[in-house]
C-alpha positions in Angstrom: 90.2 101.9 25.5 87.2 104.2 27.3 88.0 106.3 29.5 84.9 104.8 31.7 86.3 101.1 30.8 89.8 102.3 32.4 88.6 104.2 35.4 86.2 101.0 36.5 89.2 99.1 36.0 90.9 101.1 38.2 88.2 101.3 40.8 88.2 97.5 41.2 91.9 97.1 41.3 92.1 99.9 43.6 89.8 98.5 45.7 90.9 95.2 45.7 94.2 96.3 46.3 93.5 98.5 49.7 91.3 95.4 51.2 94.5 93.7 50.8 96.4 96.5 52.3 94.0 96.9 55.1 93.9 93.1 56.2 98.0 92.5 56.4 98.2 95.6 58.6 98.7 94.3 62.3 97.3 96.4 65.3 100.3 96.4 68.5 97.4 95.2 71.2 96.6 91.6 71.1 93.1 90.4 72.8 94.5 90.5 76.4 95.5 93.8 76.0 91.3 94.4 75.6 91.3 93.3 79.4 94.6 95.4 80.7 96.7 92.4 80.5 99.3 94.2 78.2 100.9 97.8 79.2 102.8 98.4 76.2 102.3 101.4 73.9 103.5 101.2 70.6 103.1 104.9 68.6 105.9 105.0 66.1 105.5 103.0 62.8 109.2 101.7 61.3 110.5 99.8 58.4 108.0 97.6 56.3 105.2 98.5 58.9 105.2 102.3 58.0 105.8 101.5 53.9 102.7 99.7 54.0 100.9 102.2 56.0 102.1 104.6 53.6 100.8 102.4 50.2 97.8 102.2 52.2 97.0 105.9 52.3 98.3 106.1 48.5 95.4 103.5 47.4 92.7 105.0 49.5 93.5 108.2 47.7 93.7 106.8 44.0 90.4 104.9 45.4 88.3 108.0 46.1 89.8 109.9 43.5 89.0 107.3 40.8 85.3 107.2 42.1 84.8 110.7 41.6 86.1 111.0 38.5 83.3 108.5 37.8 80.8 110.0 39.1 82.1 113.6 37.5 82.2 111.6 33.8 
């Protein structure tokens, strides 16, 4: 396989991938708390929440990296 062939391949999945990753993140403020009707603060990600925050950060950086190497080759 091409190198080019494999790193397109990999920008797609990539991408693909961390729209995926974006979209099932969930923000703590509903739309009431837009209008003050929620006080709650929440700062500290745990469990399955921070994993995929985590795997988030991983794809953005095989994302940009991968595009790079593109536009290097």
């Amino acid at each position: 396989m091409n190198v080019g062939v494999f790193l397109n391949i990999t920008v797609f999945t990539s991408a693909v991938l961390l729209i995926l990753l974006v979209l099932l993140q969930q923000r703590g403020a509903s739309l009431g708390a837009g209008f003050g009707g929620s006080g709650e603060l929440n700062t500290e990600r745990r469990g399955l929440e921070k994993s995929l925050y985590d795997t988030t950060i991983v794809v953005a950086v095989i994302f940009v990296l991968s595009i790079l190497s593109i536009l290097i080759i």
